[in-house]
LUMLOPA-71113 format. One record per residue (C-alpha): x, y, z. Coordinates in Angstrom, 2 decimals, decimal comma. Example, Ala and Ser with C-alpha at 12.3 -4.5 7.8 and 13.67 -1.06 7.14 Angstrom:
2
+---------+---------+---------+
!      c1 !      c2 !      c3 !
+---------+---------+---------+
!   12,30 !   -4,50 !    7,80 !
!   13,67 !   -1,06 !    7,14 !
+---------+---------+---------+
This chain:
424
+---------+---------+---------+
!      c1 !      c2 !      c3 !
+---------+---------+---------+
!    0,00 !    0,00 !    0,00 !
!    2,68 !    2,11 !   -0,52 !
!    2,36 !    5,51 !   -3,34 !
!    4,94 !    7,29 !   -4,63 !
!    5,74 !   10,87 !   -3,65 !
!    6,25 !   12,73 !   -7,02 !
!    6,13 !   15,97 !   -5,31 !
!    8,81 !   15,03 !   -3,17 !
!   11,59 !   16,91 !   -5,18 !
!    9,39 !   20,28 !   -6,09 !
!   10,57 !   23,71 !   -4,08 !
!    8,28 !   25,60 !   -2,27 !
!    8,39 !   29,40 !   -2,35 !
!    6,80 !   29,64 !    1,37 !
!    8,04 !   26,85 !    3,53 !
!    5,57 !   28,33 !    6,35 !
!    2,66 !   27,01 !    3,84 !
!    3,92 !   23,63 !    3,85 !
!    1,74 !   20,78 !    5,17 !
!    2,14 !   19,93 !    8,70 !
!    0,36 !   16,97 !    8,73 !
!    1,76 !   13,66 !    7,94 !
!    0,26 !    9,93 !    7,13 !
!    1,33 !    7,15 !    9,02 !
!    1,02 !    3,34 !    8,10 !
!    0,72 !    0,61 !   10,63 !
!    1,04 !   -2,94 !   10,75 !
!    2,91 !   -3,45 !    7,64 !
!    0,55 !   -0,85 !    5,58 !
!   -2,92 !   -2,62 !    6,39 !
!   -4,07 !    0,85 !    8,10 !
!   -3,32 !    4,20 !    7,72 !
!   -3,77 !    7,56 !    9,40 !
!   -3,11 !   11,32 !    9,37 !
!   -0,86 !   12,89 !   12,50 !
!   -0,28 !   16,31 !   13,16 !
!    3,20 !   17,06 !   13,02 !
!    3,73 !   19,60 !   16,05 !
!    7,50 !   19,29 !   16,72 !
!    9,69 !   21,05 !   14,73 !
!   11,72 !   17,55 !   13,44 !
!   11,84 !   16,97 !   10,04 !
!   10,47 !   13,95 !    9,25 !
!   11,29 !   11,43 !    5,97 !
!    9,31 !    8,54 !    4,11 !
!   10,15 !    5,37 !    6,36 !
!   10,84 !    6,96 !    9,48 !
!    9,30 !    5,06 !   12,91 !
!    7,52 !    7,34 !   15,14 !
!    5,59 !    7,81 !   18,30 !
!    1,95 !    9,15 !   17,65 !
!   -0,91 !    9,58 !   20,25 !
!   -2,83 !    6,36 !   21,60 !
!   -5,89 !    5,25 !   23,39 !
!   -4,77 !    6,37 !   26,89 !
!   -0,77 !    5,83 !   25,54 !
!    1,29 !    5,81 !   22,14 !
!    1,71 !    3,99 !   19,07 !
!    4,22 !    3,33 !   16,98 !
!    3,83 !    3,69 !   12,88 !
!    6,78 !    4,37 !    9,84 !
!    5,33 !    7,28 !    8,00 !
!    4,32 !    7,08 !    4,48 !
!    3,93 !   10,02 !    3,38 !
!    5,12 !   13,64 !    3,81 !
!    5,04 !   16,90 !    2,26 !
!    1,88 !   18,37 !   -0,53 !
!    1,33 !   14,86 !   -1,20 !
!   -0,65 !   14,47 !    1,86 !
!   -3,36 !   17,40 !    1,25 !
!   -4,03 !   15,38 !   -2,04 !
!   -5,19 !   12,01 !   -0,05 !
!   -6,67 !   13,92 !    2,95 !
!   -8,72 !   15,50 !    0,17 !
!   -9,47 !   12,46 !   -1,29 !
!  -10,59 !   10,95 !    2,09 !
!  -12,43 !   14,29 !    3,17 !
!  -10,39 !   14,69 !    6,48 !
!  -10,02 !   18,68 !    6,84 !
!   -6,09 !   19,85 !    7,49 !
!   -7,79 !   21,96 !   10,17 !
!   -9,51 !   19,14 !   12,06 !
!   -9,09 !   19,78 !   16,02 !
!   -9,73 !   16,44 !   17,04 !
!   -7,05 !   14,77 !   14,73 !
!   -4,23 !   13,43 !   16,72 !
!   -0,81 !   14,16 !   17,00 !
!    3,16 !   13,38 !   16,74 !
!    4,80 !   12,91 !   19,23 !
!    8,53 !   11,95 !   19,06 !
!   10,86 !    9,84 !   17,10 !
!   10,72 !    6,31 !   18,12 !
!   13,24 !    5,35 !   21,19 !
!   14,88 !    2,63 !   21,42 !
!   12,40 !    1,73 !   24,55 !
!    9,62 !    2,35 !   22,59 !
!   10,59 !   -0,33 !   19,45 !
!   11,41 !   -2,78 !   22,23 !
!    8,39 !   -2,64 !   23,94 !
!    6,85 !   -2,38 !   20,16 !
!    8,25 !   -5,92 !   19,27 !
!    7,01 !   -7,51 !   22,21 !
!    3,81 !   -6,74 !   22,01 !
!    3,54 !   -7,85 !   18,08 !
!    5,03 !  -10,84 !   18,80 !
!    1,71 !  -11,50 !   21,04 !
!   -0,49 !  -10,85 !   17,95 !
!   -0,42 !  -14,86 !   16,56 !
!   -1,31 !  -16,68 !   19,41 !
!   -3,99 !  -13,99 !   20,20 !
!   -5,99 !  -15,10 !   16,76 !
!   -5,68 !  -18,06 !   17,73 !
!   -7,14 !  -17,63 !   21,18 !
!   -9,37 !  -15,41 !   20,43 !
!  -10,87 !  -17,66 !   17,78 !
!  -11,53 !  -20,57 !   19,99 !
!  -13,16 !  -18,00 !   22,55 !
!  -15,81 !  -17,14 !   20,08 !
!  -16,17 !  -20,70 !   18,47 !
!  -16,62 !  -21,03 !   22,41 !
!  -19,25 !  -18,76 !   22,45 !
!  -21,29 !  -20,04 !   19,55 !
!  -20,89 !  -16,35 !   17,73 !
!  -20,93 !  -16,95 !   13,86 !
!  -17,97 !  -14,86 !   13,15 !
!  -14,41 !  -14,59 !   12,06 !
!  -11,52 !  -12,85 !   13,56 !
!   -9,35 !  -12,10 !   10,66 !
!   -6,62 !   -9,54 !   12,39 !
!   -5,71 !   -8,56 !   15,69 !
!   -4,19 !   -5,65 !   16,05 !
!   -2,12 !   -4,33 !   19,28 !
!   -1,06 !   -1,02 !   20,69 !
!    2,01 !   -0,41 !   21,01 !
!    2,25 !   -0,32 !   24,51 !
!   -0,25 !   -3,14 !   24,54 !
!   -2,89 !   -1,14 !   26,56 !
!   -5,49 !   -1,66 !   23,56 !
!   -5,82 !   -4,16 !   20,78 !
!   -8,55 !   -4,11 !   17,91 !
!  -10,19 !   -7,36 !   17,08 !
!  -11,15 !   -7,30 !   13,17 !
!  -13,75 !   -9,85 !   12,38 !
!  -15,50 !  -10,89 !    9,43 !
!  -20,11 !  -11,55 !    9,68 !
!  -22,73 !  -11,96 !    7,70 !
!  -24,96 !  -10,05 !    9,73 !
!  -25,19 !   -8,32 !   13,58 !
!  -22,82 !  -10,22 !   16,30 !
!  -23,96 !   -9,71 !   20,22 !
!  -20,40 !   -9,80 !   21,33 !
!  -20,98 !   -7,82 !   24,61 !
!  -20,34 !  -11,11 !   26,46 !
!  -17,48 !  -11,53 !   23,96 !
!  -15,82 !   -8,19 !   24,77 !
!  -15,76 !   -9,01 !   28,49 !
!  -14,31 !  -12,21 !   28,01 !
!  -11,35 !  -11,21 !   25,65 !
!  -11,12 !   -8,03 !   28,29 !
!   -9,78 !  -10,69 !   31,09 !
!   -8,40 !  -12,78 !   28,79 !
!   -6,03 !  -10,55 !   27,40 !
!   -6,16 !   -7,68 !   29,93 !
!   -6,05 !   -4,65 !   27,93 !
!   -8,93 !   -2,83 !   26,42 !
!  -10,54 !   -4,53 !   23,24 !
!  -12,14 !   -2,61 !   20,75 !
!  -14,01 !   -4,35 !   17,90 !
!  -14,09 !   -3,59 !   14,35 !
!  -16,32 !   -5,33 !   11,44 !
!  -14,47 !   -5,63 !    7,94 !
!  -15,76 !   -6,96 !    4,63 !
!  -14,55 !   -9,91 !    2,26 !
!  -12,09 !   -7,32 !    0,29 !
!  -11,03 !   -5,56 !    3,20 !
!   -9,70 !   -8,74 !    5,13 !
!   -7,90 !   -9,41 !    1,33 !
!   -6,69 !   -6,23 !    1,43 !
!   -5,15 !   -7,10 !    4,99 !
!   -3,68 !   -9,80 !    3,54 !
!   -2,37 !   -9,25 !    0,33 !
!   -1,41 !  -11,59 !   -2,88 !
!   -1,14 !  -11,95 !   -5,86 !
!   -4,03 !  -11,60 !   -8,81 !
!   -4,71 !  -13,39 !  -11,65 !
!   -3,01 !  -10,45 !  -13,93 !
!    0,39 !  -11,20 !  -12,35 !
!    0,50 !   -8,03 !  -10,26 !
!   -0,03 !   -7,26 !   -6,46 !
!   -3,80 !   -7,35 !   -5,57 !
!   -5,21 !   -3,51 !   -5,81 !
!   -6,59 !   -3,66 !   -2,70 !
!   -3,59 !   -4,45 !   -0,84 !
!   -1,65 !   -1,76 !   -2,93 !
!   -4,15 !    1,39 !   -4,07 !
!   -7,72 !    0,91 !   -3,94 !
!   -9,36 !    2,29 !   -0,94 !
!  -13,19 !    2,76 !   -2,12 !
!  -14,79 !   -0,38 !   -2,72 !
!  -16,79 !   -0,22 !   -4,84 !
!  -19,98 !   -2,90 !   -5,59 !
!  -19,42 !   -5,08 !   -8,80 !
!  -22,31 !   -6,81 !  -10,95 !
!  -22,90 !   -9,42 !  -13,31 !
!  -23,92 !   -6,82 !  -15,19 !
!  -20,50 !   -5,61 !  -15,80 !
!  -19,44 !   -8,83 !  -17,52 !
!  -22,38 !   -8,61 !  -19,64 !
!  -21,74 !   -5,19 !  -21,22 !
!  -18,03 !   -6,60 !  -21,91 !
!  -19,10 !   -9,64 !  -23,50 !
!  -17,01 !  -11,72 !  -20,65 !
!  -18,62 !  -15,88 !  -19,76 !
!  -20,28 !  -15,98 !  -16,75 !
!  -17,99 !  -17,81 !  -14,77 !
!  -17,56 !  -17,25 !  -11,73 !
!  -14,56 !  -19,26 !  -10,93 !
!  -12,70 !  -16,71 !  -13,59 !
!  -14,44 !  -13,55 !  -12,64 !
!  -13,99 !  -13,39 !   -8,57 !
!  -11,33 !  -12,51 !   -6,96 !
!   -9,58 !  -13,98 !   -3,92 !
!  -11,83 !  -12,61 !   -1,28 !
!  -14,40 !  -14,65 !   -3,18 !
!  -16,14 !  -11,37 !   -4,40 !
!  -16,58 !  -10,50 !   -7,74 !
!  -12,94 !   -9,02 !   -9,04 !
!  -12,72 !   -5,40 !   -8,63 !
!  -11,46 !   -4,92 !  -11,61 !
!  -14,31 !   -5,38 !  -13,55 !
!  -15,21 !   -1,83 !  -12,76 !
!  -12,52 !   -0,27 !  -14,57 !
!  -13,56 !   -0,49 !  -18,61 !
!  -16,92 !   -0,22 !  -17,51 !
!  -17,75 !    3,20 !  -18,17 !
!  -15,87 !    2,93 !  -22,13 !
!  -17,89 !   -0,11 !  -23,25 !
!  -21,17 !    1,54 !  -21,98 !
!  -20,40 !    4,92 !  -24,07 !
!  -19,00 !    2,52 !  -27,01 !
!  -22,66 !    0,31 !  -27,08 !
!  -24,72 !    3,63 !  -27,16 !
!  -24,19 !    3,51 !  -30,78 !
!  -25,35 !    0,38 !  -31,17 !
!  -29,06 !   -0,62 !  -32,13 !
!  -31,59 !   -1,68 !  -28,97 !
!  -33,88 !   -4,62 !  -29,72 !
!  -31,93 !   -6,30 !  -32,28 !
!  -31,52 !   -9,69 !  -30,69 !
!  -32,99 !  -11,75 !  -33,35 !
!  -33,67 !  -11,04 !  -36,97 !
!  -35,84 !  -12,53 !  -39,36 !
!  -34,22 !  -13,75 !  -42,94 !
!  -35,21 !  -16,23 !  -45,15 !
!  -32,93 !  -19,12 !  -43,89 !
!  -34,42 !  -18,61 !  -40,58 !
!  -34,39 !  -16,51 !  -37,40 !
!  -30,79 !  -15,03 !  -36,71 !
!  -29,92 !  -15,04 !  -33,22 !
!  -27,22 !  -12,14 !  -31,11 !
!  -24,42 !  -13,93 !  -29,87 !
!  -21,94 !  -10,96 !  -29,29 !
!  -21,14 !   -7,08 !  -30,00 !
!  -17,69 !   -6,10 !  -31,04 !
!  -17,02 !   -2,40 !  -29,52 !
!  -13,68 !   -2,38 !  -31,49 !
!  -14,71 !   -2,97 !  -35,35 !
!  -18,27 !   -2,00 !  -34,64 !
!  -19,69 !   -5,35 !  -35,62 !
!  -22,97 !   -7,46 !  -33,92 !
!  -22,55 !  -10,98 !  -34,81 !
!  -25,11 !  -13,35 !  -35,67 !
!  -26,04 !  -17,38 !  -35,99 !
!  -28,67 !  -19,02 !  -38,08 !
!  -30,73 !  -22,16 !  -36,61 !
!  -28,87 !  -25,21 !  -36,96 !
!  -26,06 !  -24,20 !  -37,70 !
!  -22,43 !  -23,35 !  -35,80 !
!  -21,47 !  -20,56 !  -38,09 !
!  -21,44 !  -17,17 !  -36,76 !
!  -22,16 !  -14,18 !  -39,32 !
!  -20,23 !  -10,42 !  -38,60 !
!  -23,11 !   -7,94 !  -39,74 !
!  -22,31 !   -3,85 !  -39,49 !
!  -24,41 !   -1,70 !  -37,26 !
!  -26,48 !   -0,50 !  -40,53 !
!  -27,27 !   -3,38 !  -41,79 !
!  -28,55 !   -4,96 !  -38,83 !
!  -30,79 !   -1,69 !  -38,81 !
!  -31,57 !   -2,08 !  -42,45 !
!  -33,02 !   -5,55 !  -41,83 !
!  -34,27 !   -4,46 !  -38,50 !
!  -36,33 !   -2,29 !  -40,68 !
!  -37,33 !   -4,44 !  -42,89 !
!  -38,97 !   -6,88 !  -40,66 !
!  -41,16 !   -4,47 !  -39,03 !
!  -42,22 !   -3,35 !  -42,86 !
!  -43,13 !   -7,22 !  -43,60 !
!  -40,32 !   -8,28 !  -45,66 !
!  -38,10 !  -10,97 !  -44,88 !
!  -34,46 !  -10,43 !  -46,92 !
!  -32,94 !  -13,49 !  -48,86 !
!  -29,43 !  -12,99 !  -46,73 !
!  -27,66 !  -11,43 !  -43,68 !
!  -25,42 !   -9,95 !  -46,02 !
!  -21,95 !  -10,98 !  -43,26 !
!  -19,06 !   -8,78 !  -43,71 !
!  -15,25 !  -10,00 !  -44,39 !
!  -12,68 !   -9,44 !  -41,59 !
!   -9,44 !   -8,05 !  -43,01 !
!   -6,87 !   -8,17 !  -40,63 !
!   -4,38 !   -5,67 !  -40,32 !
!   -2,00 !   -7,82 !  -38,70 !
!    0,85 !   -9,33 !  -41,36 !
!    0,43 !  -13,09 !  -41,65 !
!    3,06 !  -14,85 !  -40,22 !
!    4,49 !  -17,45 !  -42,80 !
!    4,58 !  -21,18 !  -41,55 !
!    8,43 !  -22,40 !  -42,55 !
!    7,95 !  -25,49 !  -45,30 !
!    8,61 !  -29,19 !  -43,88 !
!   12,19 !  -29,75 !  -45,10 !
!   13,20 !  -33,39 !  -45,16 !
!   16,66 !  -33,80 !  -43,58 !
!   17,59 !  -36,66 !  -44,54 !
!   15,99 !  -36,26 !  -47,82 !
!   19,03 !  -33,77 !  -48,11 !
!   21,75 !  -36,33 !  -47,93 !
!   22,71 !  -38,22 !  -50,43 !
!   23,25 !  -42,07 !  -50,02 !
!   25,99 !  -42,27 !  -53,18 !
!   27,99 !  -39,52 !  -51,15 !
!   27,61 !  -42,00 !  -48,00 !
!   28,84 !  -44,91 !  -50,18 !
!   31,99 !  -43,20 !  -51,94 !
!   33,16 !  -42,08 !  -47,96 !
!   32,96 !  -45,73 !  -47,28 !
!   34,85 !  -46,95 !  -50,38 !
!   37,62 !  -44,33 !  -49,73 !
!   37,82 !  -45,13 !  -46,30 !
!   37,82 !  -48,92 !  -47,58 !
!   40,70 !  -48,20 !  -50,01 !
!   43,24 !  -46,12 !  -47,19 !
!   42,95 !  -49,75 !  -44,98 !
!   43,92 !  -51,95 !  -47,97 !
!   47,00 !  -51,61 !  -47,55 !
!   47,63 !  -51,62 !  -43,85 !
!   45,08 !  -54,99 !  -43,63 !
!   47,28 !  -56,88 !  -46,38 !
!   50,57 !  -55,60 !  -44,42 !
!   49,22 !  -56,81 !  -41,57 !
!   48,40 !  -60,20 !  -43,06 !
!   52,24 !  -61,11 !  -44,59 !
!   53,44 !  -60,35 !  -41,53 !
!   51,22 !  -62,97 !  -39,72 !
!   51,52 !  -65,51 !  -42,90 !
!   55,66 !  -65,15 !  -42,63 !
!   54,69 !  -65,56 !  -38,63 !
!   52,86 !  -69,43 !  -39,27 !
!   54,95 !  -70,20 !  -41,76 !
!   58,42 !  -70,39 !  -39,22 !
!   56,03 !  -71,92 !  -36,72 !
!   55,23 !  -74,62 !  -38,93 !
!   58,56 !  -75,63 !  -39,90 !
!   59,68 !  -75,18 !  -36,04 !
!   57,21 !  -77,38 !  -35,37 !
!   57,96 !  -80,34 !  -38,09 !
!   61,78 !  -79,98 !  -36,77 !
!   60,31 !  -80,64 !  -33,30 !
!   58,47 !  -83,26 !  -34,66 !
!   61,45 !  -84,84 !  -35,97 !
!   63,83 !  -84,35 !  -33,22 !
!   61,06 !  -86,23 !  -30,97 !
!   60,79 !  -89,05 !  -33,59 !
!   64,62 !  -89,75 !  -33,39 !
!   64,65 !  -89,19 !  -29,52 !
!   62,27 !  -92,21 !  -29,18 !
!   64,17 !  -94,19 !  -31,71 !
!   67,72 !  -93,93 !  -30,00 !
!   65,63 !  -94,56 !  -26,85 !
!   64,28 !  -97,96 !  -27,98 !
!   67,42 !  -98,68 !  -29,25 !
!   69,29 !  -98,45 !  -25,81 !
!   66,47 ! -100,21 !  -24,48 !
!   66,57 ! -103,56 !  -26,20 !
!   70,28 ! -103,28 !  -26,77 !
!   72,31 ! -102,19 !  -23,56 !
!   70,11 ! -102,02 !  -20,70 !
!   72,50 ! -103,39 !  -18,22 !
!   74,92 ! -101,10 !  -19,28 !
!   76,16 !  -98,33 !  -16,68 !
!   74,62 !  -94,93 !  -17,10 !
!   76,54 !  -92,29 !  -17,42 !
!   78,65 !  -90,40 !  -14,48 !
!   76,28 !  -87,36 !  -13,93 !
!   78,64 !  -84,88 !  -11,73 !
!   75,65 !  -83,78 !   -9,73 !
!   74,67 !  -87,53 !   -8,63 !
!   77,90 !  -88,14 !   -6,26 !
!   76,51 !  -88,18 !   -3,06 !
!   80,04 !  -88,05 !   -1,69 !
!   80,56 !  -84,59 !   -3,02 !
!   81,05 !  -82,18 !    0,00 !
!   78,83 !  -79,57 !    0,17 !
!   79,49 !  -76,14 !    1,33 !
!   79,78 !  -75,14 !    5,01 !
!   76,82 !  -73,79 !    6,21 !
!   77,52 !  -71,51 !    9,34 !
!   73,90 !  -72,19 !   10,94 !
!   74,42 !  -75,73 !   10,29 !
!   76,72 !  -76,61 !   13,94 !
!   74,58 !  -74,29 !   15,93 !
!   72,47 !  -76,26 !   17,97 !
!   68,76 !  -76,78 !   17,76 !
!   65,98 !  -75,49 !   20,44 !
!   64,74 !  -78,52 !   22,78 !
!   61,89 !  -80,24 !   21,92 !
!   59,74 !  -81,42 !   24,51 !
!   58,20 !  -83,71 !   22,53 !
!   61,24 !  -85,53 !   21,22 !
!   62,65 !  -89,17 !   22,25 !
!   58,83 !  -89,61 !   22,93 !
!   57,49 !  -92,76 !   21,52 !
!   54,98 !  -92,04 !   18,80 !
+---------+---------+---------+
């Protein structure tokens, strides 16, 4: 809820003139209120403040300062010369901010109390907001009814509940959305939580001049309300429709009776449908009129005589299905492959002498082998049925007498064994 100050920056020629009065915002924006500004501190946009209380202070940021302020308390109808409006009393101490916190941070858990006192009380009503002094000597309960609440009974209890003084205030559907805040179906901030303060009552009616379906999923807002938005083009499409004929819903042609199914403000066209058929005919203002006439005269014309719709707007130009792989050629495919073919001929048939000279000493290695082991086993059989008694051979490494080489470890004796000289 915050506006920008665009005569922030202007110079005055009188300073005395200037507006005394500024507006304060409290509780994050969701109210706002004009101070008198009696001290002689200048104050900015943003700046916390003590102002005067019920029977203490309050503490607010102001909003706005300067001209500016004349313009809303004009638009309000609060008079700059009003004795009874209340004034500014300090900057905010550090005292004051602490004592400030504290008694905000009560604020949840009194909704939540507060609600199970009245769902206590059988009262068909909803606290949306409580709201709490600064110096916690006051809070205002804002609640939410369809129609008069006794709440005396209610008062007294949240009074010694609570103990502070309890003041209760009834809000509508957009104001406790306002209170709230969000975001709307347009992308942007909700206008009641940013600039709308006059709310004002919205119709069915409204979505019927603009030609809009009556749905009312699309057309309310999130208070549940009917969006307040559908206010704002109201006024143009009634002053645009005044130049359109009344009591031309249906028209008599020879096909059959043509039936209104929408007005176009923008090319100044009232379209039409025949009976069974899906087909809706454009028809200027005139001619509706001309057969409008007509029909009251007796005659019935052969045709609605429907308009054609030039656009202005440059046809965009679809791009043409191009086949990709229509694109590449299967012959260019083929001769990369035979290239490719032809550079590993040579390297493949290399390869392939040097593995044939390869088997080829491996085969005659292995018919010498084989021959070497055929005349092994002949000399063998030989010696066998010849000379077996004969002595073998003196092998060097078979004489057992040979001495063998001093082994220092050898003479050292060996660790007792308990187990030895035993018999097993």
């Amino acid at each position: 809820m915050n506006v920008h100050d665009w005569l922030a920056n202007l110079p005055f020629a009188d300073p005395s003139s200037a507006c005394k009065v500024v507006e304060v915002s409290f509780n994050n924006g969701s109210r706002k209120d004009f101070f008198r500004n009696t001290t002689v501190q200048i104050f900015e946009k943003g700046d916390l403040i003590a102002v005067e209380g019920v029977s203490g202070f309050d503490v607010g940021s102001i909003s706005l300062t300067g001209e500016i302020v004349r313009m809303q308390m004009k638009k309000r109808n609060v008079k700059e010369e009003n004795p009874e409006m209340k004034k500014l009393l300090r900057r905010s101490s550090d005292r004051d901010i602490e004592i400030w916190k504290q008694n905000k941070a009560r604020e949840p858990q009194a909704i939540i109390r507060s609600r199970a006192i009245a769902k206590q009380l059988k009262l068909e009503m909803k606290i949306s907001e409580v709201e709490m002094q600064a110096d916690g000597r006051k809070a205002t309960f804002f609640y939410i009814a369809d129609g008069r609440v006794d709440f005396r009974e209610l008062i007294k209890v949240y009074a010694g509940e609570f103990k502070l003084k309890v003041e209760m205030r009834q809000i509508g559907a957009r104001q406790e959305s306002a209170k709230v805040g969000g975001i709307g179906s347009c992308g942007r901030e909700l206008c009641c939580a940013t600039w709308l303060t006059d709310f004002k009552s919205v119709n069915t009616a409204a979505a019927r001049y603009q030609n809009l379906s009556i749905n009312q999923t699309k057309l309310s807002g999130q208070c549940g309300r009917l969006k307040c938005c559908l206010n704002y083009e109201l006024d143009t499409y009634l002053d645009a429709l005044q130049g359109f004929p009344d009591n031309c819903d249906t028209i008599q042609v020879t096909k059959g009776t043509a039936n209104l199914i929408k007005k176009d403000i923008f090319r100044n066209l009232m379209w039409f449908m025949l009976p069974d058929s899906s087909k809706q005919y454009p028809l200027t203002i005139e001619r509706v009129k001309k057969i409008k006439s007509q029909n009251l005269e007796g005659v019935i014309p052969d045709e609605l005589g429907a308009v054609d719709i030039v656009t202005s707007k440059t046809k965009e130009e679809e791009p043409e299905f191009v086949e990709l792989v229509g694109q590449i050629s299967l012959k260019s495919l083929d001769k990369a492959a035979d290239k490719k073919r032809r550079q590993n001929q040579p390297q493949q048939q290399q390869r392939h002498k040097g593995q044939g000279t390869r088997n080829q000493g491996q085969q005659q290695g292995g018919q010498q082998n084989q021959q070497r082991n055929q005349g092994g086993q002949q000399g063998q059989g030989g010696q066998s049925a010849g000379s077996r008694g004969q002595q073998r051979p003196n092998n060097p490494n078979r004489n057992r007498n040979q001495q063998r080489p001093n082994n220092p470890n050898r003479n050292q004796q060996r660790p007792n064994n308990p187990n030895q000289g035993k018999d097993k």
